[in-house]
N, C-alpha and C positions, 0 to 999 in steps of 0.2 A: 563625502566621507561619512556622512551621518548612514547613510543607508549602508554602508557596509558594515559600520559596527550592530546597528539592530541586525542586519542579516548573518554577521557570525554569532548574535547572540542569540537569536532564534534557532542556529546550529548546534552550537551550543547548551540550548538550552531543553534540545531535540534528544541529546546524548545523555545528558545527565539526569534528566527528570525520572523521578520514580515510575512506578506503577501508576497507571490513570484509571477511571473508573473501573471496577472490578468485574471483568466479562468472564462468562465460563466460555468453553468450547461450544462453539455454533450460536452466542450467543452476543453476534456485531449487532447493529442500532437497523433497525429494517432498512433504514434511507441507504447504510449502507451497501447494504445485501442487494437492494432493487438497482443502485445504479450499478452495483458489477455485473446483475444479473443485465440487463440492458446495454451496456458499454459489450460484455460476451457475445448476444446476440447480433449487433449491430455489427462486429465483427466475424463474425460466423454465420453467421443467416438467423432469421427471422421465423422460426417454423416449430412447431410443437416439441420436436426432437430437442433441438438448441435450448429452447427453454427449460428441457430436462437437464440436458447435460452444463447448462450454464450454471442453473441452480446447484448440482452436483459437484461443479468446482468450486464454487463460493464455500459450499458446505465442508468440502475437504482444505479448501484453503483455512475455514475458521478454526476447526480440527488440528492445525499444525502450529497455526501462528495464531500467539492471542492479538486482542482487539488493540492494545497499547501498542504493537509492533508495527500490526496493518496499517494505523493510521502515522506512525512515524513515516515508514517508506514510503505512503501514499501521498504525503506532504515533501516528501525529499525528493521522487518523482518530478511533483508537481512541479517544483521551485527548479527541479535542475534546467524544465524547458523553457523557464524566464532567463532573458539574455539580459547580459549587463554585468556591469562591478556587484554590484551588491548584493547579488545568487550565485556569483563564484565559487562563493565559498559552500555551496552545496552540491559544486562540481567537484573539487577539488577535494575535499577532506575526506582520507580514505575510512576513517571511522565510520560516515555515513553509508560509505557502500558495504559494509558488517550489515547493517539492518538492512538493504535494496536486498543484500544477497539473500538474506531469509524469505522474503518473500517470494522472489523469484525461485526459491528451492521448493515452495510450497508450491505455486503456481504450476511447473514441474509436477510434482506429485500430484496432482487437482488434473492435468492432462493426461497422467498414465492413467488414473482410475475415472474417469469420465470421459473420457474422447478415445 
């Protein structure tokens, strides 16, 4: 029971928290820029092109979504591929799929202008 309640508070507390560090456009934490940049490639191939055009989506993806949004969906993501009661609830709560949905609208937009 304990893991459920930290897991809807950490839902919770994904939805309501303010603004987090102050990013401008194109300006996510490199760590993050290299693993998308890498996670792109590894799904796309491996080859000079890819690395252009991966870098290019990342760039348009920072362009659309700030850095507090990316890293919410990238956490609700994560969590939704953890099985069990106590990530349910980042299955379930249609609020979090508002923030998946922006992303994935960016992502979108980052393959029409780079791919």
């Amino acid at each position: 029971m304990r893991r459920i309640l930290v897991a809807t508070a950490a839902a919770t507390a994904l939805i309501a928290s303010g603004p987090g560090p102050a990013f401008a456009a194109n300006d996510y934490p490199t760590e993050v820029v290299a693993d998308y940049v890498i996670g792109c490639m590894a799904s796309n191939g491996e080859s000079q092109d890819m690395l252009r055009r991966c870098s290019c989506s990342i760039d348009a993806v920072s362009s659309i979504v700030p850095y507090d949004t990316y890293e919410k969906a990238s956490t609700i993501l994560q969590m939704r591929q953890v099985t069990g009661d106590s990530t349910a609830v980042f299955r379930s709560m249609t609020m979090l799929d508002e923030i998946v949905k922006q992303l994935r609208l960016a992502q979108i937009e980052a393959d029409f202008r780079c791919f």
